[in-house]
PDB file of N, CA, C and O in Angstrom:
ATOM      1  N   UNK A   1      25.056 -13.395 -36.462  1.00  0.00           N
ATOM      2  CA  UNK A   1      23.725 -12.908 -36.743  1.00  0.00           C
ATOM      3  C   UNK A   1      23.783 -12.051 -38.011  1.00  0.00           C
ATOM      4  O   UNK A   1      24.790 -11.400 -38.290  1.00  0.00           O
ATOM      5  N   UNK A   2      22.843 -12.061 -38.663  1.00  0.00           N
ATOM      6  CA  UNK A   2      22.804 -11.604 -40.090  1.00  0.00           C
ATOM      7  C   UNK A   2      21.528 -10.513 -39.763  1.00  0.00           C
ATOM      8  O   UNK A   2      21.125 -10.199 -38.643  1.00  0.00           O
ATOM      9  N   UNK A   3      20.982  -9.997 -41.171  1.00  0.00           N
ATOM     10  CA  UNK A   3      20.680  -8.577 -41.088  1.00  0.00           C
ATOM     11  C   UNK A   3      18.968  -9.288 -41.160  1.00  0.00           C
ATOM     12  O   UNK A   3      17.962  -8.617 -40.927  1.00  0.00           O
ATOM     13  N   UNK A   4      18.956 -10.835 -41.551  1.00  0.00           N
ATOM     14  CA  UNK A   4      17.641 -11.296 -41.047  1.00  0.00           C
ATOM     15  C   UNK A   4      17.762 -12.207 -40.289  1.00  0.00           C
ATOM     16  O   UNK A   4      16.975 -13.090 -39.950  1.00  0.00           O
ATOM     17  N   UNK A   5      18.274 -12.097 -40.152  1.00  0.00           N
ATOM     18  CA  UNK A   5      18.544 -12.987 -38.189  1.00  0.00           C
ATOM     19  C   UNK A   5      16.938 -12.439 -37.477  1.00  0.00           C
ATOM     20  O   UNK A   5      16.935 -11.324 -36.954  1.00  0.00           O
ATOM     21  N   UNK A   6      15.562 -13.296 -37.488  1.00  0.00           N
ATOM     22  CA  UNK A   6      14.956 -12.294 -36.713  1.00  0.00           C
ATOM     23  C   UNK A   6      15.203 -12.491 -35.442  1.00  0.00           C
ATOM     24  O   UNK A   6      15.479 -13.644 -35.109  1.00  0.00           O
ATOM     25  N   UNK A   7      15.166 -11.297 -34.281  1.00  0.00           N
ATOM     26  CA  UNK A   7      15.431 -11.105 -33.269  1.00  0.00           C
ATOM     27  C   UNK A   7      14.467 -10.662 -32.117  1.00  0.00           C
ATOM     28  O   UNK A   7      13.285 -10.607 -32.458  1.00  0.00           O
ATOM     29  N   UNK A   8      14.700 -10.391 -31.038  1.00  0.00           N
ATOM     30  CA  UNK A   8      13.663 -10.599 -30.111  1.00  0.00           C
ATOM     31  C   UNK A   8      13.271  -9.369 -29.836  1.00  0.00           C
ATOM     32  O   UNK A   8      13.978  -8.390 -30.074  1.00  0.00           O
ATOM     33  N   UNK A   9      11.961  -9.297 -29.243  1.00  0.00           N
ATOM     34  CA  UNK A   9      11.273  -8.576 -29.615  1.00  0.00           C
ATOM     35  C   UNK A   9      11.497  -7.262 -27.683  1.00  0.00           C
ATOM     36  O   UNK A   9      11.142  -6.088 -27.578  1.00  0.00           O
ATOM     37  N   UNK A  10      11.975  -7.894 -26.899  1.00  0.00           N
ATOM     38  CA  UNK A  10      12.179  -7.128 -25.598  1.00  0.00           C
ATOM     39  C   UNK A  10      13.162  -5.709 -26.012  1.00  0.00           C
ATOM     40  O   UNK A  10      14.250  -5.545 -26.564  1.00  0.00           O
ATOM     41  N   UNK A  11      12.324  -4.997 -25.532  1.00  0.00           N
ATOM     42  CA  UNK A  11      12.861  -3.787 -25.331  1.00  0.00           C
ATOM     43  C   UNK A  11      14.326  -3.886 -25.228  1.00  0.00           C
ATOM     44  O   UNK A  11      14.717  -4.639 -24.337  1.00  0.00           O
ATOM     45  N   UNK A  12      15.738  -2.965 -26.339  1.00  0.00           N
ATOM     46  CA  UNK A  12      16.767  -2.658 -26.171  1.00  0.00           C
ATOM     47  C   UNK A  12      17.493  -4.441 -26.527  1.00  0.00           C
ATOM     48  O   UNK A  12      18.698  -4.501 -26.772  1.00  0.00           O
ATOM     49  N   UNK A  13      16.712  -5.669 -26.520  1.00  0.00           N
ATOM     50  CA  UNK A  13      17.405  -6.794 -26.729  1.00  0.00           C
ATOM     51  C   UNK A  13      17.990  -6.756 -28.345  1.00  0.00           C
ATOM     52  O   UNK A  13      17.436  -6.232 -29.312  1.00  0.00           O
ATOM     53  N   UNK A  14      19.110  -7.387 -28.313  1.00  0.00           N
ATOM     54  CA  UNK A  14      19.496  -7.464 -29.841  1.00  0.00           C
ATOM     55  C   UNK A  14      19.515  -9.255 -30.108  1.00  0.00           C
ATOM     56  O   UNK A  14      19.626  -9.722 -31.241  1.00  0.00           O
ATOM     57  N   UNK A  15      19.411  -9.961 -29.089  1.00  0.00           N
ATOM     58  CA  UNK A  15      19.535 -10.969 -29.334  1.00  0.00           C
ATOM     59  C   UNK A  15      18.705 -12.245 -30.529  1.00  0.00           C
ATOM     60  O   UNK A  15      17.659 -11.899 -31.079  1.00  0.00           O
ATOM     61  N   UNK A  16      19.226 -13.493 -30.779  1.00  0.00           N
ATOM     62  CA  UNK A  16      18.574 -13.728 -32.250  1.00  0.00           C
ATOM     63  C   UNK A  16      17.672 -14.718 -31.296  1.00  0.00           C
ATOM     64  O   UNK A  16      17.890 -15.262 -30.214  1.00  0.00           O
ATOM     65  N   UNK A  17      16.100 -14.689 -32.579  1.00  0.00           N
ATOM     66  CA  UNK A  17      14.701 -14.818 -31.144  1.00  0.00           C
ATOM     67  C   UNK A  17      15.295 -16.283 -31.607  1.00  0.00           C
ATOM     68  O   UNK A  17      16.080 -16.608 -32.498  1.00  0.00           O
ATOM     69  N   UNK A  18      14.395 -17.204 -30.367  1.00  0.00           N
ATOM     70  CA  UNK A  18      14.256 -18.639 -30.311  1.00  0.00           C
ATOM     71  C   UNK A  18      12.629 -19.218 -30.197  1.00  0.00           C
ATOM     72  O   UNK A  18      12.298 -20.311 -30.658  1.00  0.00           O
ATOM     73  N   UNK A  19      11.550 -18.150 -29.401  1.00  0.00           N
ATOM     74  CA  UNK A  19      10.676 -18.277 -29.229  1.00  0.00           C
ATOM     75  C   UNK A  19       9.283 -17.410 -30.458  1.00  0.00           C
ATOM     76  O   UNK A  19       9.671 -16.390 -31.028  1.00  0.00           O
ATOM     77  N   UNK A  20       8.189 -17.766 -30.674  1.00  0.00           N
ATOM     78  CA  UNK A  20       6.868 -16.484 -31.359  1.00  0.00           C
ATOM     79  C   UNK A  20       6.259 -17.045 -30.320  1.00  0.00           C
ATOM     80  O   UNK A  20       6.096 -18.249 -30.124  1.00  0.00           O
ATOM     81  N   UNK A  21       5.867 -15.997 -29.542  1.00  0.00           N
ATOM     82  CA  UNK A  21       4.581 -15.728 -28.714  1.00  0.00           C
ATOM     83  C   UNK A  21       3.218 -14.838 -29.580  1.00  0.00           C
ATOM     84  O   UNK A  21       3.098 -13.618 -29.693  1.00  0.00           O
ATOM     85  N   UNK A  22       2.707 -15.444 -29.875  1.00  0.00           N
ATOM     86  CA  UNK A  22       1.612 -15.683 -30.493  1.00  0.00           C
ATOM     87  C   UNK A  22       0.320 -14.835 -29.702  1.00  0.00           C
ATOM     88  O   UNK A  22       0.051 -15.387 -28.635  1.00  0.00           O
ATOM     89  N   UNK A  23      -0.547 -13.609 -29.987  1.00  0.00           N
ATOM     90  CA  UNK A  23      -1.113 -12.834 -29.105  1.00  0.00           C
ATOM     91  C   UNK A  23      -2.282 -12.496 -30.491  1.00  0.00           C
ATOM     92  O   UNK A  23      -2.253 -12.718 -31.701  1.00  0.00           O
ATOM     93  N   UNK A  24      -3.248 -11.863 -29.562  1.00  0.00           N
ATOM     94  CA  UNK A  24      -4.362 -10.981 -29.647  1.00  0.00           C
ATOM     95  C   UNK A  24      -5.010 -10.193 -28.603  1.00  0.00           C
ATOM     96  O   UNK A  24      -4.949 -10.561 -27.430  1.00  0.00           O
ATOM     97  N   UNK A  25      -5.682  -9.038 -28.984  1.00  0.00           N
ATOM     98  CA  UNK A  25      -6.272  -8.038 -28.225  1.00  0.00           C
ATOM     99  C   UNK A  25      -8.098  -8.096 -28.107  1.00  0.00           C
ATOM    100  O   UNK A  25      -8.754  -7.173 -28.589  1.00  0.00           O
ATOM    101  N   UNK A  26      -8.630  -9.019 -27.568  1.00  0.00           N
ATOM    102  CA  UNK A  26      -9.833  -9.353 -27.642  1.00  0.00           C
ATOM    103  C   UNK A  26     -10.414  -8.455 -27.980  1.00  0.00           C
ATOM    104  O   UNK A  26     -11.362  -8.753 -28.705  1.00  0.00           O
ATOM    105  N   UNK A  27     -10.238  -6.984 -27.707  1.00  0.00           N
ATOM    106  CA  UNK A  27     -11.289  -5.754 -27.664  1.00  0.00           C
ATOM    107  C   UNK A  27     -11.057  -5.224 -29.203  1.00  0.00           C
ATOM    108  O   UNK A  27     -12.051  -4.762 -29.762  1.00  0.00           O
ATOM    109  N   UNK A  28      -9.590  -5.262 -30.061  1.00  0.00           N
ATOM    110  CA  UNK A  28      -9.563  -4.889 -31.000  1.00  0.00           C
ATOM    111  C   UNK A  28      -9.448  -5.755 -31.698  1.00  0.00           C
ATOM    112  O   UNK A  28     -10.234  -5.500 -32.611  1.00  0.00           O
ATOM    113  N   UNK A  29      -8.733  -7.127 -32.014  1.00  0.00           N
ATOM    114  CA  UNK A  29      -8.504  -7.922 -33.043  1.00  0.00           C
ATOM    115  C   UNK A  29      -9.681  -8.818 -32.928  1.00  0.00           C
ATOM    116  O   UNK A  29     -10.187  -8.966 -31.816  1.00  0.00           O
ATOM    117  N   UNK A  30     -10.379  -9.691 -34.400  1.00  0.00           N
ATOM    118  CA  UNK A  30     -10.914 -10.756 -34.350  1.00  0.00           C
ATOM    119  C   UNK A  30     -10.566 -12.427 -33.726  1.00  0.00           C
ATOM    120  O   UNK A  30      -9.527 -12.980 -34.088  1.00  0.00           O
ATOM    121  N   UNK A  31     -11.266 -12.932 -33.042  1.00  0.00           N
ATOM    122  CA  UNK A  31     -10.482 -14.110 -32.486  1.00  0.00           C
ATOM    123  C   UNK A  31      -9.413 -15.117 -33.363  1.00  0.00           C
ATOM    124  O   UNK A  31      -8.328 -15.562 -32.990  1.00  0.00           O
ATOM    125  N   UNK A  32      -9.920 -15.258 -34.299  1.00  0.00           N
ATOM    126  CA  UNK A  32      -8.653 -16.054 -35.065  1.00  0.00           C
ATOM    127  C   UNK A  32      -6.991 -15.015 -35.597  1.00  0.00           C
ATOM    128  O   UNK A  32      -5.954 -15.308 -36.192  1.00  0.00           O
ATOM    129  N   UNK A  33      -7.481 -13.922 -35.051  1.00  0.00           N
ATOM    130  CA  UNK A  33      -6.310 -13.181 -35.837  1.00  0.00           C
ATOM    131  C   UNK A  33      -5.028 -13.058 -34.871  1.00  0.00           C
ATOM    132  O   UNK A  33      -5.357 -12.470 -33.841  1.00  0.00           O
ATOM    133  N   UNK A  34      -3.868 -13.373 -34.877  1.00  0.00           N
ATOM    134  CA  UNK A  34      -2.686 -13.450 -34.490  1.00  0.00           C
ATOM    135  C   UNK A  34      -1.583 -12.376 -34.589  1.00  0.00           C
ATOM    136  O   UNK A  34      -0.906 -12.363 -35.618  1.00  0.00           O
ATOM    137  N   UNK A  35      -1.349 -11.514 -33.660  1.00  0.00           N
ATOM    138  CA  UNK A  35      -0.122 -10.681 -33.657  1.00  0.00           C
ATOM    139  C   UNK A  35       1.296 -11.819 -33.219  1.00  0.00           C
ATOM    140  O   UNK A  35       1.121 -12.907 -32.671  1.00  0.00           O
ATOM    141  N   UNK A  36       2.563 -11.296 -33.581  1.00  0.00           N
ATOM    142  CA  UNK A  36       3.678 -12.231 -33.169  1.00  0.00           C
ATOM    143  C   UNK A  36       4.574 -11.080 -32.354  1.00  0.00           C
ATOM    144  O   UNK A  36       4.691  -9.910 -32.717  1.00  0.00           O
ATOM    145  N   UNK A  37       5.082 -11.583 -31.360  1.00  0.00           N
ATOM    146  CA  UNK A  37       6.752 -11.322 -31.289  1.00  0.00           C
ATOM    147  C   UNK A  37       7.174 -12.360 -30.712  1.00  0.00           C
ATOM    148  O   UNK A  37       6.848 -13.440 -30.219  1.00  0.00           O
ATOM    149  N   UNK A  38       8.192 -11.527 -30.987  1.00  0.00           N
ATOM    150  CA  UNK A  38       9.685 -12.728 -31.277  1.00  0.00           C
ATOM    151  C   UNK A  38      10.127 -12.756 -29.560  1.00  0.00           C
ATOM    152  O   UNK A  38       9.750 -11.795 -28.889  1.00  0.00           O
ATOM    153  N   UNK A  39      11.037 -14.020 -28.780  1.00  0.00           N
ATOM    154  CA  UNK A  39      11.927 -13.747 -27.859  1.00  0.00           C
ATOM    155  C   UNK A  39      12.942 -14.478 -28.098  1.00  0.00           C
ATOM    156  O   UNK A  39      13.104 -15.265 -29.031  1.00  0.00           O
ATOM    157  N   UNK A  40      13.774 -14.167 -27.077  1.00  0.00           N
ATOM    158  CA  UNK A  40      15.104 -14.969 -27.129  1.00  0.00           C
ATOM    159  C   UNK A  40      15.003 -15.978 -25.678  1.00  0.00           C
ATOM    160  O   UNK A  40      14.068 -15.941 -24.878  1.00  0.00           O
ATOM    161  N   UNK A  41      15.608 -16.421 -25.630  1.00  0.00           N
ATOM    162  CA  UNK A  41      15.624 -17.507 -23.800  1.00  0.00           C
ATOM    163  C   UNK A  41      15.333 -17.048 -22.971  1.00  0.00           C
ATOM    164  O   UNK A  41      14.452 -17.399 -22.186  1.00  0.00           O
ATOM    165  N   UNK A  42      16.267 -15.784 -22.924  1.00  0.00           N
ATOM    166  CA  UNK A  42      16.148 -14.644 -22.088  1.00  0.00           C
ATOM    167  C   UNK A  42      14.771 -14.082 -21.626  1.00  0.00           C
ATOM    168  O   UNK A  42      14.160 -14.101 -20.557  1.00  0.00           O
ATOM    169  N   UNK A  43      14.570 -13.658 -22.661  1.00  0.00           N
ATOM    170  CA  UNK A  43      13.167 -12.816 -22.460  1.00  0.00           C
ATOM    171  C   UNK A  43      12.002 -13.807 -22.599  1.00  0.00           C
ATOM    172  O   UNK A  43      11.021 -13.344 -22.017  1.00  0.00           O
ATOM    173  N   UNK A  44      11.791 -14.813 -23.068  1.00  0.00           N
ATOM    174  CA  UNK A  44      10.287 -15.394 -23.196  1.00  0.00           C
ATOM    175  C   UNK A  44       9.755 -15.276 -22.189  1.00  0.00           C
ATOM    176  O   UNK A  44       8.965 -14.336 -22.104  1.00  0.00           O
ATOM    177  N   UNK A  45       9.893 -15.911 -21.340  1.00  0.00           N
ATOM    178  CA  UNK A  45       9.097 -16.218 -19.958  1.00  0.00           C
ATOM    179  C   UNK A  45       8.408 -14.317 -19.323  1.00  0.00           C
ATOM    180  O   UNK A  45       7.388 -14.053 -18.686  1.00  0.00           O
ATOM    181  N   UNK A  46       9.291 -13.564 -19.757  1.00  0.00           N
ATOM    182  CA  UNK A  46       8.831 -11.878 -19.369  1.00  0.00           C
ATOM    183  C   UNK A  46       7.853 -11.466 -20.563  1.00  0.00           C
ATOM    184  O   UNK A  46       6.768 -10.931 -20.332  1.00  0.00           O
ATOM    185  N   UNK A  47       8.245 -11.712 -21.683  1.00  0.00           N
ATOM    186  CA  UNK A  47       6.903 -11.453 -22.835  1.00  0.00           C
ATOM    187  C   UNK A  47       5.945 -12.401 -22.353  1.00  0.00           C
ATOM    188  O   UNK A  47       4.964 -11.708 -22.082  1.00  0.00           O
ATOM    189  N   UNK A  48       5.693 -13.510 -22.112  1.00  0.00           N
ATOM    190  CA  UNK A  48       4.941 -14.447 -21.973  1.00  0.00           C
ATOM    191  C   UNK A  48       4.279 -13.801 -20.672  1.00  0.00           C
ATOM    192  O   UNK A  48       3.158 -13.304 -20.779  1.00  0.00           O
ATOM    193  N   UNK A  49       4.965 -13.795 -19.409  1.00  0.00           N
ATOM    194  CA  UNK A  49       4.319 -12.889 -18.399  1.00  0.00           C
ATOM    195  C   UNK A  49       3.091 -11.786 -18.996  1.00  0.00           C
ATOM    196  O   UNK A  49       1.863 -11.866 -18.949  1.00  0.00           O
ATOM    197  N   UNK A  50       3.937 -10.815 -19.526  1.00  0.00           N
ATOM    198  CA  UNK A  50       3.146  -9.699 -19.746  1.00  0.00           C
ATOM    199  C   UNK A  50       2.389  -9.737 -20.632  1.00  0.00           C
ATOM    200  O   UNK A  50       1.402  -9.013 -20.501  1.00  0.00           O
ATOM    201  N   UNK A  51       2.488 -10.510 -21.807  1.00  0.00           N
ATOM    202  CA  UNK A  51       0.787 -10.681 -22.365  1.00  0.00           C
ATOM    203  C   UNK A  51      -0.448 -11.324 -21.610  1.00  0.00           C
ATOM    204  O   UNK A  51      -1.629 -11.089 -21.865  1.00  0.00           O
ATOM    205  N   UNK A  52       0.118 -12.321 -20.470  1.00  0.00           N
ATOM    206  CA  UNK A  52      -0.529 -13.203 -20.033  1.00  0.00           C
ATOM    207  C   UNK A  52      -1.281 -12.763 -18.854  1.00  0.00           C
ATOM    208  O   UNK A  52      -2.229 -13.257 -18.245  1.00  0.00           O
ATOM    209  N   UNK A  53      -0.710 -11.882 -18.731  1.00  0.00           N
ATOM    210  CA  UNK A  53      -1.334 -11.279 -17.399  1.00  0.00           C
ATOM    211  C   UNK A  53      -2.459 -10.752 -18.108  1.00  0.00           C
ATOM    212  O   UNK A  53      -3.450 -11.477 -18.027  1.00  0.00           O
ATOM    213  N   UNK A  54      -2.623  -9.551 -18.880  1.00  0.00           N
ATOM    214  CA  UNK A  54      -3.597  -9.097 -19.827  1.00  0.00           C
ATOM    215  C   UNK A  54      -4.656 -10.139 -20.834  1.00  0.00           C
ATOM    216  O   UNK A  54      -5.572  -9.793 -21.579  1.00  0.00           O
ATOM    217  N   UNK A  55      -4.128 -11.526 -20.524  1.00  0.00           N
ATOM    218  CA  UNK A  55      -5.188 -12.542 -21.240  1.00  0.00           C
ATOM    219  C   UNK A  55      -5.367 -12.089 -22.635  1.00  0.00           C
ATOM    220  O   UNK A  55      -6.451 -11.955 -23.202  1.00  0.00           O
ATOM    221  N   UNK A  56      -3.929 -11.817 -23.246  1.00  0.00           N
ATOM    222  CA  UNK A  56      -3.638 -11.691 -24.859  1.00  0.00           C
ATOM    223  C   UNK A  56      -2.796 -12.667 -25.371  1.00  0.00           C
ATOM    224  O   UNK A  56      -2.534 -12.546 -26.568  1.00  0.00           O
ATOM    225  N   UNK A  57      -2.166 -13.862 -24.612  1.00  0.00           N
ATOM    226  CA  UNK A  57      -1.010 -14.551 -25.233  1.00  0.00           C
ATOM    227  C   UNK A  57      -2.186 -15.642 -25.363  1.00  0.00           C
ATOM    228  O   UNK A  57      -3.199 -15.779 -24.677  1.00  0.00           O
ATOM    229  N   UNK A  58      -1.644 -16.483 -26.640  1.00  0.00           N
ATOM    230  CA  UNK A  58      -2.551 -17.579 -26.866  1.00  0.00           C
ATOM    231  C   UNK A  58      -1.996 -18.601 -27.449  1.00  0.00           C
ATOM    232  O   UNK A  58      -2.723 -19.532 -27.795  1.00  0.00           O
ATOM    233  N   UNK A  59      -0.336 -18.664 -27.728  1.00  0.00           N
ATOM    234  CA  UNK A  59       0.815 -19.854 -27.624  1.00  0.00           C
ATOM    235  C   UNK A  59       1.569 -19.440 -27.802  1.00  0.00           C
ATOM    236  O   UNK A  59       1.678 -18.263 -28.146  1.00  0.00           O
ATOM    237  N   UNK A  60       2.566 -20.348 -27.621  1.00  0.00           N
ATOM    238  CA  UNK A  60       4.326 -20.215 -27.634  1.00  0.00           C
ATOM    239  C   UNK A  60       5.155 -21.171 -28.475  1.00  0.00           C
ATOM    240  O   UNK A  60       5.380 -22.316 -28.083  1.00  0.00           O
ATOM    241  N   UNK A  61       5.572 -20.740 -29.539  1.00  0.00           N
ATOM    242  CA  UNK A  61       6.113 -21.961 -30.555  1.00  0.00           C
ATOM    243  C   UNK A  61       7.437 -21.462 -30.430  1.00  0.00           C
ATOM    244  O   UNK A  61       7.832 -20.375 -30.010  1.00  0.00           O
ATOM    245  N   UNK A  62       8.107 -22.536 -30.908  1.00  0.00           N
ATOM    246  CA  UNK A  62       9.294 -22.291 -31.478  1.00  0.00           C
ATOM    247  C   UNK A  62       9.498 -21.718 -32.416  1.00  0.00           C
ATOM    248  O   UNK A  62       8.633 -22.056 -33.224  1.00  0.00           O
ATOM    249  N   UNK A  63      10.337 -20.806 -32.968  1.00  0.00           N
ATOM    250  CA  UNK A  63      10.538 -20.122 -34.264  1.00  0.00           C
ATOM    251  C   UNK A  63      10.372 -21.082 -35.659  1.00  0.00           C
ATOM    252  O   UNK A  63       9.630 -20.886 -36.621  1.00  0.00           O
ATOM    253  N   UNK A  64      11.642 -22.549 -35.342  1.00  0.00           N
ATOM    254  CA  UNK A  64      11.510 -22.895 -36.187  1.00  0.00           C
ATOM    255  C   UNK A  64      10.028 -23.675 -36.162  1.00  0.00           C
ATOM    256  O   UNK A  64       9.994 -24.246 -37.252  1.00  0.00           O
ATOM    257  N   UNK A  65       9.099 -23.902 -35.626  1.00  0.00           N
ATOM    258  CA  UNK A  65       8.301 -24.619 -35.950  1.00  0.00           C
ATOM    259  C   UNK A  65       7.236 -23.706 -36.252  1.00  0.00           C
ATOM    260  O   UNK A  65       6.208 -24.317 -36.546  1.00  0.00           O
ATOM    261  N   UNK A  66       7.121 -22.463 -36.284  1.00  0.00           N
ATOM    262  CA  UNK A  66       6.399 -21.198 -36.469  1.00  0.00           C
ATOM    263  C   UNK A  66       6.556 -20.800 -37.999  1.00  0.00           C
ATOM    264  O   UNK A  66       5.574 -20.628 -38.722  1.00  0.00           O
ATOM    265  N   UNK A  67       8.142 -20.640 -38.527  1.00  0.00           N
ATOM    266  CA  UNK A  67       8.301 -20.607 -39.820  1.00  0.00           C
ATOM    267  C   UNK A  67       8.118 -22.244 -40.615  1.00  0.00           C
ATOM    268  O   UNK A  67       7.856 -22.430 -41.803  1.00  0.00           O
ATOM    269  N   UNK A  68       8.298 -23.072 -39.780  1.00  0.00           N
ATOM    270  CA  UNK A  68       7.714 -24.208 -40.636  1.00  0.00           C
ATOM    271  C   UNK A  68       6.260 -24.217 -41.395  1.00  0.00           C
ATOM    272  O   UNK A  68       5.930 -24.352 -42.573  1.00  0.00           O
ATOM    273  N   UNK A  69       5.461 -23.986 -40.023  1.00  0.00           N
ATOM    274  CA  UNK A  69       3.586 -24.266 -40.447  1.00  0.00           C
ATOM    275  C   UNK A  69       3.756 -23.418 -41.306  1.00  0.00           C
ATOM    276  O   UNK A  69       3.632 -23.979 -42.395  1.00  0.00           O
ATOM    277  N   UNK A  70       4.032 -22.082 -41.466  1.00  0.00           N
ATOM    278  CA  UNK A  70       3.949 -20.658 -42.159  1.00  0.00           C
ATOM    279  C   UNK A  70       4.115 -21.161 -43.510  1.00  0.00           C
ATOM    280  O   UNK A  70       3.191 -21.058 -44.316  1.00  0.00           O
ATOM    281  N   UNK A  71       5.517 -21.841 -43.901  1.00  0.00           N
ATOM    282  CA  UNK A  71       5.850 -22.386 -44.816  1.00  0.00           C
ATOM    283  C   UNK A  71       4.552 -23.764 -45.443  1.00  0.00           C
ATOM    284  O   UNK A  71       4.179 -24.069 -46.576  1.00  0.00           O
ATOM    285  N   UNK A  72       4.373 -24.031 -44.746  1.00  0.00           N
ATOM    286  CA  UNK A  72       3.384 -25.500 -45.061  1.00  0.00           C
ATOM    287  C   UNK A  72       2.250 -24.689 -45.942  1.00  0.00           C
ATOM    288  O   UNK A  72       2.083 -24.721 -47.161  1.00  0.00           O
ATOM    289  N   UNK A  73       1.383 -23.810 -44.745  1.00  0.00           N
ATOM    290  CA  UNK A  73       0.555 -23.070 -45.479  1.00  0.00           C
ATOM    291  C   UNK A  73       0.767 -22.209 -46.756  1.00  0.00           C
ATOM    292  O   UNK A  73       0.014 -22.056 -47.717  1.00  0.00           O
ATOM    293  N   UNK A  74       1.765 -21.786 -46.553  1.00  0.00           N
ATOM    294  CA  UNK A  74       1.780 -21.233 -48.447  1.00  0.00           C
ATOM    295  C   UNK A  74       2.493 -21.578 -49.184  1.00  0.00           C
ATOM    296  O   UNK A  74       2.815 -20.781 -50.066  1.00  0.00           O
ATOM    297  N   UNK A  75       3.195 -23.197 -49.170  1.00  0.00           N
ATOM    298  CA  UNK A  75       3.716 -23.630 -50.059  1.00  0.00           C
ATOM    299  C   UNK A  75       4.714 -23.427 -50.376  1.00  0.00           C
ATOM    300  O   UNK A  75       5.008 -23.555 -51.564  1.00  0.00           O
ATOM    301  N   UNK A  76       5.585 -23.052 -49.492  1.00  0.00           N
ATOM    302  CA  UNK A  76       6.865 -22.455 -49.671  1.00  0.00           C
ATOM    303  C   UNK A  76       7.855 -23.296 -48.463  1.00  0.00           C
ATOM    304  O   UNK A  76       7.605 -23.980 -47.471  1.00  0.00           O
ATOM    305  N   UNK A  77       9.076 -22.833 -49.146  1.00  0.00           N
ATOM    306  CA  UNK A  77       9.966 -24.289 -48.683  1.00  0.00           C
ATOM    307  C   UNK A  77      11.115 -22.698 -46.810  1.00  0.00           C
ATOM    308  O   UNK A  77      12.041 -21.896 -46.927  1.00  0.00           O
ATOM    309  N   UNK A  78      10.437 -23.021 -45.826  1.00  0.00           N
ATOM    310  CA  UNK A  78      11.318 -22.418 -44.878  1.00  0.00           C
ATOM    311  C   UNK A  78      12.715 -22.317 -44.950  1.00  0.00           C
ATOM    312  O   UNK A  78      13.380 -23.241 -45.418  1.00  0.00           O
ATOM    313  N   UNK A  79      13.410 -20.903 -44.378  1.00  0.00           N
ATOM    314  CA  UNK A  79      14.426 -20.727 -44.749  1.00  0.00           C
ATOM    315  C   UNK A  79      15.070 -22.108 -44.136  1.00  0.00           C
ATOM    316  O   UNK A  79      14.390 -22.896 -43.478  1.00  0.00           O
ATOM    317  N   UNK A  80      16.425 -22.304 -44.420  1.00  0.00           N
ATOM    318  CA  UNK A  80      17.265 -23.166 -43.738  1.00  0.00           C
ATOM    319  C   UNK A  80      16.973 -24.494 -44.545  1.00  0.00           C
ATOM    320  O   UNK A  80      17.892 -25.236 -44.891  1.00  0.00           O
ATOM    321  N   UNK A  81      15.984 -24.689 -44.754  1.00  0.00           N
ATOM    322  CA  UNK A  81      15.370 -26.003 -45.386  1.00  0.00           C
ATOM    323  C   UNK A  81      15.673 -26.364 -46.597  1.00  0.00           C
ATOM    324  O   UNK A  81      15.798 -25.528 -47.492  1.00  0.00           O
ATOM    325  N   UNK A  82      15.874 -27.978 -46.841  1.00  0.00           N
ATOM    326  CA  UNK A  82      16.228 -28.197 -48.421  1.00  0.00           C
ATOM    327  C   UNK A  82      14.874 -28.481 -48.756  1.00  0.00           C
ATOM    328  O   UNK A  82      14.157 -28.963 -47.879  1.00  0.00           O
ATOM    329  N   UNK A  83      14.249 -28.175 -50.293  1.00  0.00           N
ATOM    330  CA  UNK A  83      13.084 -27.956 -50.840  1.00  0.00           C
ATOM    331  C   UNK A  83      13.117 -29.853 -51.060  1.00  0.00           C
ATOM    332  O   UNK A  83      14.085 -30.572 -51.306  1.00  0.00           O
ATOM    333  N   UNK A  84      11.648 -30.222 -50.851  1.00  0.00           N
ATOM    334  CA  UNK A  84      11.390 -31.964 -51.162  1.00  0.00           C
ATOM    335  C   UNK A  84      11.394 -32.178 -52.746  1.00  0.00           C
ATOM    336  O   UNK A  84      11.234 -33.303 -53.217  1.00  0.00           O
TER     337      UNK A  84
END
């Protein structure tokens, strides 16, 4: 793991994430607007719990397919990736 290794987002975890759980706060954020954290194997299913219970989680991607779209949208080539 490297110093951008991003990592998961559970309390005290150091582990490198695998999952973005994808959230908003109906009362404060606008509906299209997206908060992230990160999990690891470990923890998804407990972040996923606890936003979900509160009716703030609103998907679950994979990292890499999270930094992919990210990449699509601004034209920029995702880490790991060879540029086309």
């Amino acid at each position: 793991m490297t110093d951008e290794t991003p990592i998961c987002s559970a309390k005290g975890c150091r582990a490198a994430a695998v999952w973005v759980l994808a959230w908003n706060n109906p009362k404060v954020h606008t509906p299209e607007r997206r908060k992230t954290w990160l999990a690891c194997e470990e923890h998804r299913e407990h972040l996923s719990q606890f936003l979900g219970v509160r009716g703030f989680l609103k998907d679950v991607v994979l990292l890499s397919q999270w930094t992919a779209a990210e990449a699509a949208r601004d034209g920029t080539t995702p880490p790991g990736a060879s540029p086309a």
